[in-house]
C-alpha positions as a printed Julia matrix, in Angstrom:
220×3 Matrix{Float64}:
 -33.67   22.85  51.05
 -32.17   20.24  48.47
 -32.22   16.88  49.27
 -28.15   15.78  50.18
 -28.6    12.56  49.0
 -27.82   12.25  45.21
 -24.72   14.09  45.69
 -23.67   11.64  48.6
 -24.78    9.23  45.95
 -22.3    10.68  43.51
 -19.69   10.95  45.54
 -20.24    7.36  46.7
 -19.88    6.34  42.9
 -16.26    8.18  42.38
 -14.98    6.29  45.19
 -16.03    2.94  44.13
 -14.7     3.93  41.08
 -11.68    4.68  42.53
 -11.32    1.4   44.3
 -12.02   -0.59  41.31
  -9.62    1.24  39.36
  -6.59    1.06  42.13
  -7.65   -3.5   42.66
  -7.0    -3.2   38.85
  -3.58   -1.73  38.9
  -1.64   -5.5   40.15
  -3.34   -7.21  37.55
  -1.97   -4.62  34.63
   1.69   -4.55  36.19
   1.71   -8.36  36.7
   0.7    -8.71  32.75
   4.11   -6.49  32.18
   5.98   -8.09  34.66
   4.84  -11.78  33.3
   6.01  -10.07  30.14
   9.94  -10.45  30.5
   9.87  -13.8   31.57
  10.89  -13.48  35.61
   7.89  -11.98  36.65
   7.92  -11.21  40.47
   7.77  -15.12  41.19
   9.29  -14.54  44.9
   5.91  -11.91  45.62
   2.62  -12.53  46.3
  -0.05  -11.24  44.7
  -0.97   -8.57  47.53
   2.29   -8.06  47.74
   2.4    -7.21  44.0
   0.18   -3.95  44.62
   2.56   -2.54  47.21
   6.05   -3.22  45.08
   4.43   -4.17  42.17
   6.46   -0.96  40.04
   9.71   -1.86  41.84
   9.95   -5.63  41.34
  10.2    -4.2   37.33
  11.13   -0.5   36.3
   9.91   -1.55  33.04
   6.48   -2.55  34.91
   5.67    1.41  34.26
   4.83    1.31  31.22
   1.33   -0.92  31.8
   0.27    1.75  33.62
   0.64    4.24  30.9
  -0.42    2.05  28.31
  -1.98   -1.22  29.55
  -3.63   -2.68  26.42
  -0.19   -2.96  24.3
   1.07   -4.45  28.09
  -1.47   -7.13  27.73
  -1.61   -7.61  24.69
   2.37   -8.44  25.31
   1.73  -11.25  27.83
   3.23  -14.52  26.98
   0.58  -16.63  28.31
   1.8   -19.9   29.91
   5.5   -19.22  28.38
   7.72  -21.88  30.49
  10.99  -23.44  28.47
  13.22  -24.64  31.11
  15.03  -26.16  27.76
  16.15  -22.82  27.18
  18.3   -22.58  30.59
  21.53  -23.64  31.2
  22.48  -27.4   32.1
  24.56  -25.94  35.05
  22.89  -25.35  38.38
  21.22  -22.25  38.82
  22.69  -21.5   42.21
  26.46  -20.92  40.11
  25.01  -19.78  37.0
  24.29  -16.02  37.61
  23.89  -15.08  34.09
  22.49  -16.99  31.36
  22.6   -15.58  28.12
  19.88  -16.88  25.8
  20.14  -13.97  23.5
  23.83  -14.89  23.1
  25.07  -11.62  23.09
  28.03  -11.8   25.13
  31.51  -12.99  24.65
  33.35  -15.21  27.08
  35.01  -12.76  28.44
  32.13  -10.41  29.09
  30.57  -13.37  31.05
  33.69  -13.89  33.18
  33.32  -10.38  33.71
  30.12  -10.07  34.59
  30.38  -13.22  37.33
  33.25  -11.14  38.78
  30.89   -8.19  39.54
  28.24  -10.31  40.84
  30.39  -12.18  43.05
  31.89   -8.79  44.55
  27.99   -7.27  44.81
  26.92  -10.75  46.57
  30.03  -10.54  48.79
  29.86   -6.37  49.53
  25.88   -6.48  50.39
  24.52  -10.02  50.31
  22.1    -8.86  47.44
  21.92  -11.71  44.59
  22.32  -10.46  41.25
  21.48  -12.41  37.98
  21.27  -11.08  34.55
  19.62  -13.05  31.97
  19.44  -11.73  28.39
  16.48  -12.71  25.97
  15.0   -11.85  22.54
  11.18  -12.31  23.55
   9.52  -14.85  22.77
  12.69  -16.39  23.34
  12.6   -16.81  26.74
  12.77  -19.44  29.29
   9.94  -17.2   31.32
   8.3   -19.01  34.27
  11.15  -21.92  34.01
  13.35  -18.68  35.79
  11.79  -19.12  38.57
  12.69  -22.59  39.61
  16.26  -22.48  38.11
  17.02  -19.62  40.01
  14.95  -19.3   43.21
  14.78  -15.56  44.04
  14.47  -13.91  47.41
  14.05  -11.01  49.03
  17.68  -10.03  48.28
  17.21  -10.97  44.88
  17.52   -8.82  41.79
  16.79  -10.05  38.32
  18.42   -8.15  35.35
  16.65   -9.09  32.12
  17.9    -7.49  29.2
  16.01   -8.06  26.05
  17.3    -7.25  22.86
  14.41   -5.61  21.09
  11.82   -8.12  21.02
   9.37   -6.73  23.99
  10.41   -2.91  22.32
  12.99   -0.09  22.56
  10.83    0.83  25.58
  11.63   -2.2   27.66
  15.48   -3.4   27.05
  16.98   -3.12  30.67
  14.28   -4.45  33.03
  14.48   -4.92  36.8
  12.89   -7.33  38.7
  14.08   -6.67  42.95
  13.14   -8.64  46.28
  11.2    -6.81  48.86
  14.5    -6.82  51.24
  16.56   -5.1   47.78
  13.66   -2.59  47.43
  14.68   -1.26  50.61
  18.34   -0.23  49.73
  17.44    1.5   46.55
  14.21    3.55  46.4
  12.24    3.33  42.75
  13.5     6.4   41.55
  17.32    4.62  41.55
  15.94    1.58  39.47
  13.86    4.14  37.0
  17.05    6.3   36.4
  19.26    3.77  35.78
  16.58    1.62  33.64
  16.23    4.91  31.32
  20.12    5.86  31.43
  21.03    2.49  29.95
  17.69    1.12  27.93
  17.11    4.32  25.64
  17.09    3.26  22.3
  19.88    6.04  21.65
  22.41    4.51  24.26
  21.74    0.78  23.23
  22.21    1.73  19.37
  25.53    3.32  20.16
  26.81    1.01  22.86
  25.6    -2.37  21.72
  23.49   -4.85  23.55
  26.67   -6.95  25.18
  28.07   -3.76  26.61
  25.18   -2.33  27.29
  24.68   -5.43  29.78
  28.02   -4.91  31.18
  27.5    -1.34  32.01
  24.18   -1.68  34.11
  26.33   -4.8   35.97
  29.24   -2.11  36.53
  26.57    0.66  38.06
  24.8    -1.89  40.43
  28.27   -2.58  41.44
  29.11    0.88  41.89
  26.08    1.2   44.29
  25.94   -2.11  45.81
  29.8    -2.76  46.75
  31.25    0.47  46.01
  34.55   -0.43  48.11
  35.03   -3.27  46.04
  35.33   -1.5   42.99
  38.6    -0.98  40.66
């Protein structure tokens, strides 16, 4: 009769494996996340491997392709210089790409307000053309929460993969499964749809569909 053992052995082996593989996983989406600038600063680490592809649809991609998400990460990238003088709790978008007109921001604050006001979730949208980015410096300025949602928006410099990026609170993840924030990160990032609508509208439109979803009766 064969002797068990070096199978068990084997099968021992693919499961370590296996473990290593799955510990890995946080590190690779917190190198994408980091990657934007507002990384999940509001999430622990243990936290990251549960949520870790919601707090970013964009977060996918390291995953898929985690060397070119590495070899992305802005190590130590903090330039609170680059933020707004105004405080961050009545500055919900700050636009260091400066893509957007004055009346697209006044726009944009309306929406917010009325998505703050219809389900308590905090929405900020900050648009950057990485490096260009005030990254960790986010954090502070803004202090997000569980019913946080960060919009970053960045105009090419990360690639035509990662334009509209997502970065939601544990208490946000629960209204809106990850399928929502995938759909709506590859209806309105595709390099196709930001070509023919333009970065500034582009911005606008993903505002309008959160509001849409997040304080529908407010809408019009």
């Amino acid at each position: 009769m064969p002797n068990p053992m070096p199978r068990a052995r084997r099968r021992g082996a693919t499961l370590v494996a296996a473990i290593v593989a799955i510990a890995a996983a946080p590190a690779l989406l917190h190198a994408r996340l980091a990657s934007v600038g507002p990384a999940p600063c509001w999430a622990s680490t243990s936290a990251l491997s549960r949520r870790g592809l919601l707090n970013l649809g964009g977060a996918c991609a390291a995953a898929v392709a985690p060397a070119q998400a590495l070899a992305r990460r802005p190590e130590g990238v903090n330039r609170p210089e680059l933020l707004p003088s105004t405080p961050g709790d009545s500055t919900p978008v700050v636009d260091v790409a400066r893509i957007l007109s004055t009346s697209q921001k006044r726009e944009l604050e309306r929406n917010i307000a009325a998505i703050e006001q219809g389900s308590k979730v905090k929405l900020r949208v900050l648009t950057q053309t990485f490096p260009n980015t005030p990254g960790l410096a986010i954090k502070d300025y803004w202090k997000p929460d569980a019913r946080t949602v960060i919009y970053v928006h960045d105009t090419g410099g990360l690639g035509d993969t990662a334009v509209v990026n997502f970065n939601a609170g544990a208490e946000v993840e629960k209204m809106r499964p990850l399928s929502y924030w995938r759909q709506t990160q590859n209806k309105f990032g595709n390099k196709r749809y930001v070509q023919s609508t333009g970065d500034s509208d582009t911005v606008v439109n993903v505002v309008n569909e959160l509001r849409s979803v997040f304080a529908p009766e407010s809408d019009g």
